[in-house]
C-alpha positions in Angstrom: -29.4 17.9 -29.2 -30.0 21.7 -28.7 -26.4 21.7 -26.2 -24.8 20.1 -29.5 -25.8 22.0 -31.9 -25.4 25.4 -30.0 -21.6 24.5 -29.7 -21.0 23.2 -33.2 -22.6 26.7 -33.9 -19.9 28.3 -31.9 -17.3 26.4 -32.9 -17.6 27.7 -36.4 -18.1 31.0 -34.9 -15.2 30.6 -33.2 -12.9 29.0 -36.0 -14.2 31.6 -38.4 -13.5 34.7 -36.9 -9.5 33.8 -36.5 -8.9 32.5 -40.1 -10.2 32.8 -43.9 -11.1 29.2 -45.2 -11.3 27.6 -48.7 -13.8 26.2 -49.3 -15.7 29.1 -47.5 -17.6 26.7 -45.3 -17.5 23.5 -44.4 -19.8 20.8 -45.7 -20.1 18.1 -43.0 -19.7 18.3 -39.2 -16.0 16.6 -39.9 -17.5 13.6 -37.4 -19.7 10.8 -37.7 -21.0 7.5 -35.4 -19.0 4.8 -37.6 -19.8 2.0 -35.2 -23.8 1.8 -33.8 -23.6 -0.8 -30.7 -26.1 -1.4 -27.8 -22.9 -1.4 -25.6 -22.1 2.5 -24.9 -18.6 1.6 -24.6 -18.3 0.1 -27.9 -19.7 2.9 -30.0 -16.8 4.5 -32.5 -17.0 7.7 -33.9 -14.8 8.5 -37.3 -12.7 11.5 -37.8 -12.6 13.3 -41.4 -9.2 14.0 -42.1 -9.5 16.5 -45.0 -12.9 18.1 -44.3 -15.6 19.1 -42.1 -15.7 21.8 -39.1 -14.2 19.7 -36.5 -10.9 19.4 -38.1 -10.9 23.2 -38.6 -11.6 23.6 -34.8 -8.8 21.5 -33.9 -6.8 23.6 -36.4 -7.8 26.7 -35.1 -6.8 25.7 -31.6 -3.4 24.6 -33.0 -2.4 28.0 -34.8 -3.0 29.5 -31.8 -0.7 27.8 -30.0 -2.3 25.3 -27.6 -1.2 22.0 -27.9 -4.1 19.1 -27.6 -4.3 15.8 -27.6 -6.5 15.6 -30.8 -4.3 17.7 -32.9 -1.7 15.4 -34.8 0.9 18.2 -34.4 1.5 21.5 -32.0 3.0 24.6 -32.0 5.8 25.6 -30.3 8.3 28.4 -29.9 11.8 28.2 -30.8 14.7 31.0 -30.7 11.2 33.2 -31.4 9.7 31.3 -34.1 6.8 29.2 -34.3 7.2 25.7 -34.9 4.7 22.8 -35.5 6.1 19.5 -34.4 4.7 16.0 -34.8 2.2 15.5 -31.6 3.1 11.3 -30.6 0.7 11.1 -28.3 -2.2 12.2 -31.1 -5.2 10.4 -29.3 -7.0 9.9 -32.4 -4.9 7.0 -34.3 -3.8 6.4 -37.7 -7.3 4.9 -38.3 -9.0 8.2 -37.6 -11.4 6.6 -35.1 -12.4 6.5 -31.7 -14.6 4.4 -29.3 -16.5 6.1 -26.8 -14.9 3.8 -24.3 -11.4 5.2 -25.6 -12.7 8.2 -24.9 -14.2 8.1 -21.5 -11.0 6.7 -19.7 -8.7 9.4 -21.6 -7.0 11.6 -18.6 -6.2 14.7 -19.9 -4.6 15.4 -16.6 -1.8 12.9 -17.5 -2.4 14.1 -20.9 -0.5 17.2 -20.0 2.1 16.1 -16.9 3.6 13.7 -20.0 4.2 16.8 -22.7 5.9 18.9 -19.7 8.0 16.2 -18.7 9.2 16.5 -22.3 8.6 19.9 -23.5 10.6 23.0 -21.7 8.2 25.3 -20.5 10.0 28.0 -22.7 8.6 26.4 -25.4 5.0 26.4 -24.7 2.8 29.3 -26.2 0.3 30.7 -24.4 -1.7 34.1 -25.3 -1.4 37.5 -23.0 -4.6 36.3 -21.6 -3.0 34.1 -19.4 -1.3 34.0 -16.2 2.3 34.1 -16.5 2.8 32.5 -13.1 0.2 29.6 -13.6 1.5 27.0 -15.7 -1.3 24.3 -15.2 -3.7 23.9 -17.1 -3.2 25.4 -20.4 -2.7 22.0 -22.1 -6.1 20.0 -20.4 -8.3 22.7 -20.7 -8.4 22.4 -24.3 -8.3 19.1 -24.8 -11.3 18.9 -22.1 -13.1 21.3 -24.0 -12.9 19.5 -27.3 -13.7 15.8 -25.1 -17.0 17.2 -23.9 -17.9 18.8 -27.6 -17.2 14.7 -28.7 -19.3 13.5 -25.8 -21.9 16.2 -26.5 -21.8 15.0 -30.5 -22.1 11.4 -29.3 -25.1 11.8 -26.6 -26.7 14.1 -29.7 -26.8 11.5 -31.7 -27.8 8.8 -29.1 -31.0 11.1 -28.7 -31.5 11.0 -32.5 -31.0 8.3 -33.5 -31.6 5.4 -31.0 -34.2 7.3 -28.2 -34.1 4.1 -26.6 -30.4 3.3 -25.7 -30.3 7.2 -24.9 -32.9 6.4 -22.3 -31.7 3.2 -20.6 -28.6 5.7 -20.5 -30.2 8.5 -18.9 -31.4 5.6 -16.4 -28.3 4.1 -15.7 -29.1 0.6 -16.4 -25.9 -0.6 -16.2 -22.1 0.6 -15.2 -21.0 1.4 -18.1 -24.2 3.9 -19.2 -24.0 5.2 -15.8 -20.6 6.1 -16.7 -21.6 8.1 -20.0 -24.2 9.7 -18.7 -22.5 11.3 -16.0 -19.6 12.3 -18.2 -22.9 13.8 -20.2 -23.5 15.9 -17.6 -20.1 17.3 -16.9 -20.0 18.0 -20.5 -23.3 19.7 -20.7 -21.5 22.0 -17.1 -18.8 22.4 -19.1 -20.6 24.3 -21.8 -22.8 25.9 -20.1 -22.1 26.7 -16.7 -19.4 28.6 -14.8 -18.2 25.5 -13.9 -14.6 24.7 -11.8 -14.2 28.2 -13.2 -13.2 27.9 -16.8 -16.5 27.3 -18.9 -16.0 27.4 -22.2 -18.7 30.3 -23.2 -16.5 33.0 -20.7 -12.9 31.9 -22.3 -14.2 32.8 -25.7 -16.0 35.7 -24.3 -12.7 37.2 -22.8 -10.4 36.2 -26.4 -12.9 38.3 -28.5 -12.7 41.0 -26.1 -9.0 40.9 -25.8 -8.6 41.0 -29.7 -11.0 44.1 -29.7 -8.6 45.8 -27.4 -5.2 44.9 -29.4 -4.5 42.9 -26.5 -4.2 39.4 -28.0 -1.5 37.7 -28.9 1.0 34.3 -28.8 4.1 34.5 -26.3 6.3 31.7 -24.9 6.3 30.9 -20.9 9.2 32.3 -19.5 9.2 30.0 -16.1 
């Protein structure tokens, strides 16, 4: 719970500090358990489409330029100007819901190879952060990002709100809750360790510090 509610914090830290909102602050999380079921896999989580912090996150993330797969649109450039296009391969659907199996066998590997097969790399936006020369990456790293936050949300609640699922879980009792709870733990390495080298707490660390040194800001590849 304490790994959830750290991030949610700096989400809105994070979402907050790039853009002005009205209302002022949100009023919900933006996310909810819709579906309670015994079996992990079948537990759905609902996605508020006009409210709550998540949706600013995922906005956030979009106006700057990465493209996710939990954004309906992304931005791209185009003869120098920014333009937000229609994302098809949105992984939330028209229902605005999402099982956990749904989200566990997501790849955002794949995620990515399918928008570059599609999108010119001259379109992409990235921020003078990044490594001209490396191209990988910039599209999973996001969208992994916001998967653990989910998985986080989902395990958070688990602990809450039914101890004793979240403990057969933690045991492994069967395939599938071995499954969770080691995509639990990747989440929780994610957020809090320097893990595979990107962890989330040093990406934020170096934007803030790049916009304190009037170093930020959006530019196309040029590959």
């Amino acid at each position: 719970m304490l790994y959830h509610y750290s991030w949610h914090c700096f989400n809105s830290f994070f979402s907050y500090s790039f853009f002005k909102w009205s209302p002022v602050h949100s009023n919900s999380h933006g996310i909810r358990i819709s579906k309670w079921s015994d079996n992990i896999d079948e537990i759905e989580i609902q996605f508020y489409i006009h409210r709550g912090l998540f949706k600013r996150f995922i906005d956030t993330w979009t106006l700057l330029g990465k493209i996710t797969a939990f954004s309906p649109y992304f931005a791209t450039f185009d003869d120098d100007e920014i333009i937000f296009t229609k994302n098809d391969y949105c992984l939330i659907n028209d229902s605005h819901r999402l099982t956990v199996k749904q989200l566990l066998s997501f790849d955002s590997t794949k995620f990515e190879q399918l928008i570059r097969s599609e999108l010119p790399n001259n379109k992409i936006i990235r921020t003078r952060l990044e490594d001209p020369t490396r191209l990988r990456d910039q599209i999973s790293i996001p969208t992994n990002f916001i998967k653990y936050y989910l998985i986080l949300f989902i395990s958070s609640s688990l602990a809450r709100y039914r101890p004793v699922l979240w403990s057969a879980i933690l045991a492994g009792e069967t395939e599938e809750q071995s499954k969770f709870a080691l995509e639990y733990r990747n989440a929780v390495s994610q957020y809090a360790d320097d893990y595979r080298g990107f962890d989330l707490i040093s990406k934020g660390a170096n934007i803030f510090s790049s916009i304190y040194n009037k170093d930020f800001g959006l530019i196309p590849f040029r590959a």
